[in-house]
N, CA, C and O atoms as a CHARMM CRD file, in Angstrom:
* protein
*
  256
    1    1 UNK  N      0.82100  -1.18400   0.00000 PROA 1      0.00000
    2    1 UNK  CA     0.00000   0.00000   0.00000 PROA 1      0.00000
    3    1 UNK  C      0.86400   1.24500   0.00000 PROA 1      0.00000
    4    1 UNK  O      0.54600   2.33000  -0.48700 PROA 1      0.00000
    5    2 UNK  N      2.03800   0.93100   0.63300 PROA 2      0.00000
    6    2 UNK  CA     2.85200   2.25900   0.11400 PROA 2      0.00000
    7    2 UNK  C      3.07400   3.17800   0.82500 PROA 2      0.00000
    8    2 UNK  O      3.38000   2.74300   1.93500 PROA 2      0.00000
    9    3 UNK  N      3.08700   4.30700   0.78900 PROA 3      0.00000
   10    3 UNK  CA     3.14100   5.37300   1.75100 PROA 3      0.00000
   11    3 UNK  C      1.70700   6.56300   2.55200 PROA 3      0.00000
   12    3 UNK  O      1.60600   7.77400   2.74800 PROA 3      0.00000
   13    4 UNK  N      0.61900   5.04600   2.86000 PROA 4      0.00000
   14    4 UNK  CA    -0.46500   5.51200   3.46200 PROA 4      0.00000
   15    4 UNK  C     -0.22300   6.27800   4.89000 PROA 4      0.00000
   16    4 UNK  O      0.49600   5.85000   5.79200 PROA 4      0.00000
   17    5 UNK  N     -0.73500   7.11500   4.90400 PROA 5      0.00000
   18    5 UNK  CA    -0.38000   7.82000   5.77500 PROA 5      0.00000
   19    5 UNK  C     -1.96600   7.94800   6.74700 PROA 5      0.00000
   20    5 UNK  O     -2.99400   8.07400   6.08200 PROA 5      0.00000
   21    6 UNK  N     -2.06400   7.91500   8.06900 PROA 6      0.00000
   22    6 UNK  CA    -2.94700   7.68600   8.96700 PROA 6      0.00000
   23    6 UNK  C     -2.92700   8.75800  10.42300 PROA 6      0.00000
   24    6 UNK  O     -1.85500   9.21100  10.82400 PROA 6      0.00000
   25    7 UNK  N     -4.03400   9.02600  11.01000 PROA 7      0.00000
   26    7 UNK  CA    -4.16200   9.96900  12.13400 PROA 7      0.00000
   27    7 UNK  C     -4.29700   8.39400  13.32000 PROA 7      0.00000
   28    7 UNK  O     -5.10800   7.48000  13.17100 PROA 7      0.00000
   29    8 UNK  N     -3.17400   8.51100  14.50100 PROA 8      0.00000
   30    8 UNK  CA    -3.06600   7.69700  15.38800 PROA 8      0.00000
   31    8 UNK  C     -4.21400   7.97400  15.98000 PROA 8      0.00000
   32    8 UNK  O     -4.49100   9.16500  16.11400 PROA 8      0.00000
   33    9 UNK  N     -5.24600   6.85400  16.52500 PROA 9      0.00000
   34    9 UNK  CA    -6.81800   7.07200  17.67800 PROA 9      0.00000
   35    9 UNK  C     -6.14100   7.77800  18.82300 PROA 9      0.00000
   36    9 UNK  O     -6.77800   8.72400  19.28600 PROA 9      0.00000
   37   10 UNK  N     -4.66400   7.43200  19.51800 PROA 10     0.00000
   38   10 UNK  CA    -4.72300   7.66000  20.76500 PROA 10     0.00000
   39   10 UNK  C     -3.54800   9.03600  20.41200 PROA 10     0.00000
   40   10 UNK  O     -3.71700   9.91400  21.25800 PROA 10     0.00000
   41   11 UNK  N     -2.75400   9.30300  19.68400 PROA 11     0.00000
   42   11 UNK  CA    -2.47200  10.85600  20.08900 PROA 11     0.00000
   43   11 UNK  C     -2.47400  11.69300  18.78700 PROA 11     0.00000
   44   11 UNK  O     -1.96400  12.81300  18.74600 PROA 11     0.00000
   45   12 UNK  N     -2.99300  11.17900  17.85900 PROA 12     0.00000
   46   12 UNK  CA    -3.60500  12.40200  16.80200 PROA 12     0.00000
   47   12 UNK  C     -2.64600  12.57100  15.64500 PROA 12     0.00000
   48   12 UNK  O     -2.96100  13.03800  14.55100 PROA 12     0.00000
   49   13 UNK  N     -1.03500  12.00000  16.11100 PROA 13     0.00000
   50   13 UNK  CA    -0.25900  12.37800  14.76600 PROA 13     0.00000
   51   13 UNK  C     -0.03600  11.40700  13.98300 PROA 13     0.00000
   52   13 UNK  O     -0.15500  10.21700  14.27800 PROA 13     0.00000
   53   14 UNK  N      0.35900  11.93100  12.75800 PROA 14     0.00000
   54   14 UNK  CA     0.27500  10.74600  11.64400 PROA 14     0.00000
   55   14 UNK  C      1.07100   9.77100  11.77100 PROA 14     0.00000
   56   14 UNK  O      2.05800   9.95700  12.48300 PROA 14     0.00000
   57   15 UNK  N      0.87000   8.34800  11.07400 PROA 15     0.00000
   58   15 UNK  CA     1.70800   7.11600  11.08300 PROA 15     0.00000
   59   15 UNK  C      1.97200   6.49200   9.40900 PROA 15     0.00000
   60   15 UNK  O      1.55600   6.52900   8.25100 PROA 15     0.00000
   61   16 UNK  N      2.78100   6.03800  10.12900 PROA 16     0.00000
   62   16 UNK  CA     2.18200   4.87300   8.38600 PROA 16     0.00000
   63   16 UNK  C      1.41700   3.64200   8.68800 PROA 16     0.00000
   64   16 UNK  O      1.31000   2.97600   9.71800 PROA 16     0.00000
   65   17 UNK  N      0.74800   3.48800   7.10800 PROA 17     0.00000
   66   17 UNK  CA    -0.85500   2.81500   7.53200 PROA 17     0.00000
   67   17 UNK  C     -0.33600   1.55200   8.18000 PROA 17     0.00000
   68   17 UNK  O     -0.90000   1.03900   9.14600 PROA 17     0.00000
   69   18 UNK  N      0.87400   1.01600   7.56000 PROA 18     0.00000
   70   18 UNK  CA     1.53300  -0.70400   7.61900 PROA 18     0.00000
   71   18 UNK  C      1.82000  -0.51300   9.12200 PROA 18     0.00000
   72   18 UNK  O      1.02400  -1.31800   9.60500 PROA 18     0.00000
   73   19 UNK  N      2.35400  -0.04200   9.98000 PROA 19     0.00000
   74   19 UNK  CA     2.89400   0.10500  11.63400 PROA 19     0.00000
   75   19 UNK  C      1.79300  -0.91500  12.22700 PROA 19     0.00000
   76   19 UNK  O      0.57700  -0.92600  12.03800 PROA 19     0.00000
   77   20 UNK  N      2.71500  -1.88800  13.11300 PROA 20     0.00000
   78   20 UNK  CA     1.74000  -2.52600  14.30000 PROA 20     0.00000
   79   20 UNK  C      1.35600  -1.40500  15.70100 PROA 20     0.00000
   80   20 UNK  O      0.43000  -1.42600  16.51200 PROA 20     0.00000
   81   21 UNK  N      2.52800  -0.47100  15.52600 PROA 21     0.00000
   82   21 UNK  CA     1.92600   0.37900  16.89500 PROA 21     0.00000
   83   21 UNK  C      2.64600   1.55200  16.54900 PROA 21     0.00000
   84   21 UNK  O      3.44600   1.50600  15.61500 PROA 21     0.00000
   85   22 UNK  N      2.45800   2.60300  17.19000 PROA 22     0.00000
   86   22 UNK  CA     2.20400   4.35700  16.89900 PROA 22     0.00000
   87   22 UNK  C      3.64700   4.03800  17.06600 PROA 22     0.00000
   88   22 UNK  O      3.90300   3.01700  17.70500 PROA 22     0.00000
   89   23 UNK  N      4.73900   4.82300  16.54300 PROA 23     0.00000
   90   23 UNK  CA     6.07800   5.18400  16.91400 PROA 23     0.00000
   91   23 UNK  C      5.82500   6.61100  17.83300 PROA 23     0.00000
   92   23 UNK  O      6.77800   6.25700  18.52700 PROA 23     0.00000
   93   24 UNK  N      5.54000   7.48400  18.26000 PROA 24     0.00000
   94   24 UNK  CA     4.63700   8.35100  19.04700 PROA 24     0.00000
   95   24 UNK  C      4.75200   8.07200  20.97700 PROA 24     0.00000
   96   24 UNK  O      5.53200   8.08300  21.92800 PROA 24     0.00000
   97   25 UNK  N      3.41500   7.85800  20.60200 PROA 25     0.00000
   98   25 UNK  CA     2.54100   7.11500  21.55100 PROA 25     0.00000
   99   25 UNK  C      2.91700   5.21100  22.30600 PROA 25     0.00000
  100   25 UNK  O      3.16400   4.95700  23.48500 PROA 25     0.00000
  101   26 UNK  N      2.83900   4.30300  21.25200 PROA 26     0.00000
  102   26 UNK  CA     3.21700   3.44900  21.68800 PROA 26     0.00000
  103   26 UNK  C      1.74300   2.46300  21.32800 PROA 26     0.00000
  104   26 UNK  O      1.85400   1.23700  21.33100 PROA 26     0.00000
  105   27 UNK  N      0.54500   3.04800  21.06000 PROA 27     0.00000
  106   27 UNK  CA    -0.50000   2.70500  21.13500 PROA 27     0.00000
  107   27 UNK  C     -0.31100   1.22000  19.96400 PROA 27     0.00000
  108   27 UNK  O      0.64900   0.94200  19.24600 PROA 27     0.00000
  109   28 UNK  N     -1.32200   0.65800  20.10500 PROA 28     0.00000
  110   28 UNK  CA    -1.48900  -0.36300  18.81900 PROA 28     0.00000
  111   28 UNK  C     -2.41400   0.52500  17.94500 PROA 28     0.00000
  112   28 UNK  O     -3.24800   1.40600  18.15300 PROA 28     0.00000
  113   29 UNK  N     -1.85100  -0.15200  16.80200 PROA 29     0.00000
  114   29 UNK  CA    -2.39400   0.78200  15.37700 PROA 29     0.00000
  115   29 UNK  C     -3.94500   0.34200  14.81700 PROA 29     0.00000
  116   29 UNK  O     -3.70800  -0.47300  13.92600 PROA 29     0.00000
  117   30 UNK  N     -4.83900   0.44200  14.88500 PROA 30     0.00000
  118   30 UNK  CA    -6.02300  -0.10900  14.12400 PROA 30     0.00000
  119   30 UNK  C     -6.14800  -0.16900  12.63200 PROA 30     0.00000
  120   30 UNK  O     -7.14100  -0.53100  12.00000 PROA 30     0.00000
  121   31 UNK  N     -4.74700   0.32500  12.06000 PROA 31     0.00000
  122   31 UNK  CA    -5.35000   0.62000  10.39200 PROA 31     0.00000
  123   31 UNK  C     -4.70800  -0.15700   9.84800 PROA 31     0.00000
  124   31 UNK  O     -4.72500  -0.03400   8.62300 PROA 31     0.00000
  125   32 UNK  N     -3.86500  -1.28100  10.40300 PROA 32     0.00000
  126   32 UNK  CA    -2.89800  -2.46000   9.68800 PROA 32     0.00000
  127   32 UNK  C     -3.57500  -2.59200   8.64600 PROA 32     0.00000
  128   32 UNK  O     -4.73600  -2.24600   8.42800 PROA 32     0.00000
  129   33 UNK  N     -2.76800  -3.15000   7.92900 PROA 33     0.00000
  130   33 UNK  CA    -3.30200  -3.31500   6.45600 PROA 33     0.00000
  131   33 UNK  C     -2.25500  -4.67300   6.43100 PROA 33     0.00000
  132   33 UNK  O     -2.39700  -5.14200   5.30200 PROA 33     0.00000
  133   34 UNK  N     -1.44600  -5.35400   7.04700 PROA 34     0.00000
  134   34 UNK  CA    -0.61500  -6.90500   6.67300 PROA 34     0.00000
  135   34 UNK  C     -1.46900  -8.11800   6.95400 PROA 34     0.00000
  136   34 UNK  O     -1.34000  -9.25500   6.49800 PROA 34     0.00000
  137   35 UNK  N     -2.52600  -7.56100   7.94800 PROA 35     0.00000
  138   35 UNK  CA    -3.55700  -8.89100   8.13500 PROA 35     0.00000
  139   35 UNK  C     -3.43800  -9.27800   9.19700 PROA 35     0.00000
  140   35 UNK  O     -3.06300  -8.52500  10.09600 PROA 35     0.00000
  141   36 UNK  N     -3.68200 -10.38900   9.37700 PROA 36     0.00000
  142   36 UNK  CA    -3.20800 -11.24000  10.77300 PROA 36     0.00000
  143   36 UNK  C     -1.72200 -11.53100  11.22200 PROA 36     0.00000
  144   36 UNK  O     -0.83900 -11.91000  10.45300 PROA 36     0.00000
  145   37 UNK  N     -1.60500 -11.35600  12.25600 PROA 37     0.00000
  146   37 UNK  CA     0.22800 -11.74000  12.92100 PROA 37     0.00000
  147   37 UNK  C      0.30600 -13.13600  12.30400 PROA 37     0.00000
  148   37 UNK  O     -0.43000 -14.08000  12.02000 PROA 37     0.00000
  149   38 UNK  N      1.31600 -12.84500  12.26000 PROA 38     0.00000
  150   38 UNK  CA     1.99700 -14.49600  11.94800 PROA 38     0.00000
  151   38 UNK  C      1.83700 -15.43200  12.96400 PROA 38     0.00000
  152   38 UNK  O      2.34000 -15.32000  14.08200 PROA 38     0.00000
  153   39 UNK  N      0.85400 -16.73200  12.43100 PROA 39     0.00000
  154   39 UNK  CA     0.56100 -17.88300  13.04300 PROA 39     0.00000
  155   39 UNK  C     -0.37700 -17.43300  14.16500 PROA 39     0.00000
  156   39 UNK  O     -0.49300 -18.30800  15.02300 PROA 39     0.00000
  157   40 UNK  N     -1.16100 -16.19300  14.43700 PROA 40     0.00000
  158   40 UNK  CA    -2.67100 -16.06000  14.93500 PROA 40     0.00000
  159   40 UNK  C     -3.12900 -16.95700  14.18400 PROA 40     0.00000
  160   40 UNK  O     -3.28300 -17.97800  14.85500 PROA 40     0.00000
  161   41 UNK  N     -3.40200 -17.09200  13.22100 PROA 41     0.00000
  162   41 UNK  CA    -5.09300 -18.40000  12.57800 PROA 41     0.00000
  163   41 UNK  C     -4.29000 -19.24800  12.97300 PROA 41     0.00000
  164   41 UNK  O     -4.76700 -19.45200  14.08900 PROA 41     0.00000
  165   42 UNK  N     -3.29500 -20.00200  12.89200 PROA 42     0.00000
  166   42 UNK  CA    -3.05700 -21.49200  13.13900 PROA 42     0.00000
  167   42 UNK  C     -3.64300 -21.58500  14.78900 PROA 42     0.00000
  168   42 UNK  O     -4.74000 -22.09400  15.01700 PROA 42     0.00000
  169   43 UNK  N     -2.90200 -21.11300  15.72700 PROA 43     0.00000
  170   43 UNK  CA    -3.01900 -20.86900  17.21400 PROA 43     0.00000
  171   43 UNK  C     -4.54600 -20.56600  17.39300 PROA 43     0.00000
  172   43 UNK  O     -4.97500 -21.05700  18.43700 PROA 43     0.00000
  173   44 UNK  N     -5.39800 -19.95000  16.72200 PROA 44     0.00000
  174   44 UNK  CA    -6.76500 -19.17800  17.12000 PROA 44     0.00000
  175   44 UNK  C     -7.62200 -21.10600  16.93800 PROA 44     0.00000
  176   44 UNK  O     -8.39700 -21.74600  17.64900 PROA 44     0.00000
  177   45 UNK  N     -6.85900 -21.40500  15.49500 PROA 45     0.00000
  178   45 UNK  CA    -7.73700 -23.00800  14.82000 PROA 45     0.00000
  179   45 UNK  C     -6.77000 -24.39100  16.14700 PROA 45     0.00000
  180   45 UNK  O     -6.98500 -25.60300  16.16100 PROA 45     0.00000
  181   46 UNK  N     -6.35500 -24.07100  16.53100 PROA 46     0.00000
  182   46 UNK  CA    -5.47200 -25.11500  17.55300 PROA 46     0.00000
  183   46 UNK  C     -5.97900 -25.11700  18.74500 PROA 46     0.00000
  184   46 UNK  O     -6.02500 -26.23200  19.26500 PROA 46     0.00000
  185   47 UNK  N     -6.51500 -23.95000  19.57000 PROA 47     0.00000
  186   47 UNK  CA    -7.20300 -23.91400  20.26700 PROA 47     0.00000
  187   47 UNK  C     -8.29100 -24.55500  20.63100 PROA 47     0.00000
  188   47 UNK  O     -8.54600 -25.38700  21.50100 PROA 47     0.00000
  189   48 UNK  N     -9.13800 -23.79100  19.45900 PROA 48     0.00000
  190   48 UNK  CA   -10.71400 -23.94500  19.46600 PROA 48     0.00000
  191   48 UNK  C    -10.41600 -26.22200  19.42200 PROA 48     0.00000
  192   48 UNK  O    -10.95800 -27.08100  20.11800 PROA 48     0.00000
  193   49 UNK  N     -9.49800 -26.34600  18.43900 PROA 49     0.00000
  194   49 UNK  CA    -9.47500 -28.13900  18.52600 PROA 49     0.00000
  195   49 UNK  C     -9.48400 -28.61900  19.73100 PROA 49     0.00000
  196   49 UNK  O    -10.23800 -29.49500  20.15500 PROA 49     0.00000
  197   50 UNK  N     -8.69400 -28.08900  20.27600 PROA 50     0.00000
  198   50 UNK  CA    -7.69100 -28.22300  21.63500 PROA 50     0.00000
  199   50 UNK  C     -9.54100 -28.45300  22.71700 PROA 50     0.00000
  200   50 UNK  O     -9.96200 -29.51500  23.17700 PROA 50     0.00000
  201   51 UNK  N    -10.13200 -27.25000  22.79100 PROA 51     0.00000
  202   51 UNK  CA   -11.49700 -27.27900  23.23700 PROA 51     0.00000
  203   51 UNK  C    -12.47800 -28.18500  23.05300 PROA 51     0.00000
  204   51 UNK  O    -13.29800 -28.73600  23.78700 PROA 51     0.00000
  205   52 UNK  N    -12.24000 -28.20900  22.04200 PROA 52     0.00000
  206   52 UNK  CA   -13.50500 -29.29400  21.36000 PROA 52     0.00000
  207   52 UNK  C    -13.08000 -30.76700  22.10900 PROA 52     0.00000
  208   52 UNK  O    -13.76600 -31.42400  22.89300 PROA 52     0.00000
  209   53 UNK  N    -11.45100 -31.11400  21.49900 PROA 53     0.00000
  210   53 UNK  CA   -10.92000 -32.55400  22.45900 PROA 53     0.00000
  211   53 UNK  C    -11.69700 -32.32000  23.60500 PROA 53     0.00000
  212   53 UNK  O    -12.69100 -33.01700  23.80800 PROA 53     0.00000
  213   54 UNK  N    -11.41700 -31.56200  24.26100 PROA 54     0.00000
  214   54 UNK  CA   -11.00700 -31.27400  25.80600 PROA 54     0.00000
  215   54 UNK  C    -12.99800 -32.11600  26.24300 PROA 54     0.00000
  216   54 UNK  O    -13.21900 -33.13100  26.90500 PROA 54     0.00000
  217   55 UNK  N    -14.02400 -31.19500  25.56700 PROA 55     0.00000
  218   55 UNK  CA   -14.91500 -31.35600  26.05600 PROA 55     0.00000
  219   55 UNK  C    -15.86200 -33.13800  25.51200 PROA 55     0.00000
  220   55 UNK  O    -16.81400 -33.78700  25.94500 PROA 55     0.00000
  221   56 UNK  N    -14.88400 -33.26300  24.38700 PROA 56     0.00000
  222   56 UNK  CA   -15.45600 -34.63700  23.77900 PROA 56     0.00000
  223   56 UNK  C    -14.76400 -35.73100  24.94800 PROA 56     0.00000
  224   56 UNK  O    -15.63500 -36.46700  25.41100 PROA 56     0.00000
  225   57 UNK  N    -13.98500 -35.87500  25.26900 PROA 57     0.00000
  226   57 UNK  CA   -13.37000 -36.61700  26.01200 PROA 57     0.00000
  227   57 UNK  C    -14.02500 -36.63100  27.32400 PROA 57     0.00000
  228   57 UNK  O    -14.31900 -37.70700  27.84500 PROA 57     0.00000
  229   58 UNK  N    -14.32600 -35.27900  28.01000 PROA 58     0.00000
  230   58 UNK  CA   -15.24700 -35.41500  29.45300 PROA 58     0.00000
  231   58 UNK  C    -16.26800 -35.84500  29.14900 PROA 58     0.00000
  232   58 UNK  O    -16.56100 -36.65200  30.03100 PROA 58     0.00000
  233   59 UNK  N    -17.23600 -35.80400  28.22700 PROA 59     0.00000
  234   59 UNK  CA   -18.57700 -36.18500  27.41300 PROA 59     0.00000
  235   59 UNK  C    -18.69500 -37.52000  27.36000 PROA 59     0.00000
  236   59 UNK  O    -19.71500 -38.10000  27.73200 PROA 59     0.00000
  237   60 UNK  N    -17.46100 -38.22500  26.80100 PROA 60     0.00000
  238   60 UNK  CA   -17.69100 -39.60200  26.56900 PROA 60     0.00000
  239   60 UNK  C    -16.81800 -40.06200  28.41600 PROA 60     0.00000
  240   60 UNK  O    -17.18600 -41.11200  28.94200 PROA 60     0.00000
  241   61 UNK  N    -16.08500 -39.45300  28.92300 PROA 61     0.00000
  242   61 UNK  CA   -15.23800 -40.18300  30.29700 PROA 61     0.00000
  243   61 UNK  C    -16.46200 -40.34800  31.10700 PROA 61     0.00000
  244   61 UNK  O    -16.71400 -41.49100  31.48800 PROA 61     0.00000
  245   62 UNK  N    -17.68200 -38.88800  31.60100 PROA 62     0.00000
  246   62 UNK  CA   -18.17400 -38.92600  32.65100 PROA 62     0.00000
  247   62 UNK  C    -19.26400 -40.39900  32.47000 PROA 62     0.00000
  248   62 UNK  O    -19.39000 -41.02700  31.41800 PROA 62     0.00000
  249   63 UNK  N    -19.94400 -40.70700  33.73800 PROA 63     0.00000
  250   63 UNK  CA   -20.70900 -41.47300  33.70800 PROA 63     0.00000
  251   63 UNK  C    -21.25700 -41.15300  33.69200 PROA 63     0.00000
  252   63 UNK  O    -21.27300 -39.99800  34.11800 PROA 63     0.00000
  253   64 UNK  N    -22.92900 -42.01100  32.95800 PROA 64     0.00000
  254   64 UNK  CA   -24.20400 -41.52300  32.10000 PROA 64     0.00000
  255   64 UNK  C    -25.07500 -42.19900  33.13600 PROA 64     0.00000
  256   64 UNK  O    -26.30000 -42.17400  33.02400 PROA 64     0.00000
């Protein structure tokens, strides 16, 4: 995207759009434009598995 240029939410001066956090302020940036961090979806989809095991296994362990 290039040299997008953005007003920081938490102290008003400009950034570039790509920044994870204000060079400024320090704030996290809301206007990312790279997407998701690296290996959030794997970890977010590993979890939720991780859950699902977790509760299939007490489901079938407890007694009925």
């Amino acid at each position: 995207m290039g040299d997008t240029q953005v007003n920081c939410l938490y102290c008003g001066k400009k950034i570039a759009g790509d920044v994870a956090e204000c060079p400024h302020c320090g704030a996290v940036s809301h206007f990312q434009t790279r997407g998701y961090r690296s290996g959030a979806r794997l970890r977010f989809v590993l979890f939720w598995i991780g859950v699902a095991a977790f509760c299939l296994f007490f489901a079938l362990w407890l007694p009925r």
